[in-house]
C-alpha positions, 0 to 999 in steps of 0.5 A, a space after each residue: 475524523 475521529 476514526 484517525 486516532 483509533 486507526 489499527 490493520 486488521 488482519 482477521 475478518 469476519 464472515 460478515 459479507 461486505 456489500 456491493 453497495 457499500 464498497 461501490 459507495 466507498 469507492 465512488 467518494 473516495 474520488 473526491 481525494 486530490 489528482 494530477 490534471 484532474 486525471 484520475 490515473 488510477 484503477 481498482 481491481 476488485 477481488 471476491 472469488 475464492 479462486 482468484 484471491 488464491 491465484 493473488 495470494 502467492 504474490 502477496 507471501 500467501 499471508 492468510 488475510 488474503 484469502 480469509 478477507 471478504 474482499 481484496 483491492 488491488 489498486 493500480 497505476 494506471 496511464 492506460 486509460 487516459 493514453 486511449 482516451 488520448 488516442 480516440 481524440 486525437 491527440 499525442 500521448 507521451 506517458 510511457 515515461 517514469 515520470 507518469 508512472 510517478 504521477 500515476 502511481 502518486 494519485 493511486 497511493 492518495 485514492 487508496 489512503 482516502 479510501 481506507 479513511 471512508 473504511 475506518 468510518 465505516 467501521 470496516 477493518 484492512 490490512 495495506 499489503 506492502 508487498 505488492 510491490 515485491 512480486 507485481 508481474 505476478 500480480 500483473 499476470 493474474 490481473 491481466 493488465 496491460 501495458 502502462 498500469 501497474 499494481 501500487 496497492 492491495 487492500 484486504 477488507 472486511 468486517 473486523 474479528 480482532 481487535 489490535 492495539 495500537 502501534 506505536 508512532 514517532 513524536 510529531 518533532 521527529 518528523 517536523 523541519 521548519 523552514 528548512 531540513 535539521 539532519 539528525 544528529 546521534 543525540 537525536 536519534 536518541 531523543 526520537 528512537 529510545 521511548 520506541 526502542 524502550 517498548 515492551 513488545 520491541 524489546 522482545 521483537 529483539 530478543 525473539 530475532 536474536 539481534 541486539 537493536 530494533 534497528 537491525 531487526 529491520 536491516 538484518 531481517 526485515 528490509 535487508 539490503 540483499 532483497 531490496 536490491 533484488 526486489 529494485 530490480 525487479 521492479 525496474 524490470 516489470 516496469 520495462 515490461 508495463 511501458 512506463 520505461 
């Protein structure tokens, strides 16, 4: 794939509409990707509206994207089908466990990286929203889903109006252990993490965060201990909620 190397989120669209046979196409090839049992536990709740993209956007910290995007994806963990499945022929569903929701929320996350690659191919642009996992009840109660789905993913999409550099990545060693897992050591933190650091645009992400390293942009600000801790519980607690504990 070509396309992998030129990858870029985007966050601006176009008003180019993005057809129903084109995202139907890309949605139906995309589950071709890998899946446990052969399962498919997953689901994608498609957005165009204008009213409901709003009902979705404060889940989502109302970045613009979401509304300006053509099209938003919400895909979603999802036991419930193969449970009714399940219960319509007779047999004995035991999926309201973390377990399943970890295999289920796994063959979600393939399904929508499979997706974003047919995307790129397509020439089409996106943006992965972190954040659906910070506010899924949210999210969960604009959707109207039952109980055992859950919101793993949200992709906005559409046609790009921008184009952004590339970001940077880590070299390949850094992420590479053979045979078995090399722990990091200060001065290999140091051989990974300096070129990185060392970025003009990081340089000023410090400077412009008042912080002394990029390390504590991302635990004084970014990811704090503070709200991941919150966002854990909540998590935990919608989870209760969706059946899967």
């Amino acid at each position: 794939m070509k396309s992998i190397n030129t990858r870029k989120t985007i966050r601006k669209y176009s008003a180019k509409p993005v057809t129903d046979e084109l995202l139907n196409r890309l949605l139906d090839e995309a589950m071709r990707t890998q899946t446990m049992g052969n399962l498919q536990l997953y689901s994608v709740v498609v957005t165009r509206s204008e009213e409901m993209k709003k009902k979705l956007a404060p889940a989502h910290f109302n970045q613009p994207m979401v509304t300006q995007a053509p099209v938003v994806l919400t895909i979603c963990a999802d036991f419930n089908r193969t449970t009714k499945w399940a219960d319509c022929r007779k047999g004995n569903p035991g999926y309201d466990n973390i377990l399943s929701f970890l295999n289920a929320a796994t063959d979600a996350l393939l399904y929508t990286q499979t997706f974003c690659n047919l995307a790129d191919e397509e020439g089409l642009g996106y943006c992965f929203l972190g954040t659906t996992v910070y506010n899924p009840q949210s999210i969960i109660d604009t959707l109207h889903l039952p109980k055992l789905v859950m919101p793993v993913a949200t992709i906005t999409l559409g046609w790009p109006d921008e184009n952004p550099p590339l970001t940077d990545r880590l070299p390949l060693e850094s992420i590479v252990h053979n045979e078995t897992y090399t722990d990091y050591t200060p001065e290999l933190i140091d051989k990974y993490y300096t070129e990185k650091e060392e970025l003009p645009e990081n340089k000023e992400f410090i400077k412009i965060n008042n912080k002394e390293t990029l390390a504590q942009v991302f635990t004084d600000i970014r990811y704090t201990k503070k709200d991941n801790e919150a966002m854990s519980a909540t998590m935990l607690d919608t989870l209760k909620r969706q059946g899967f504990i």
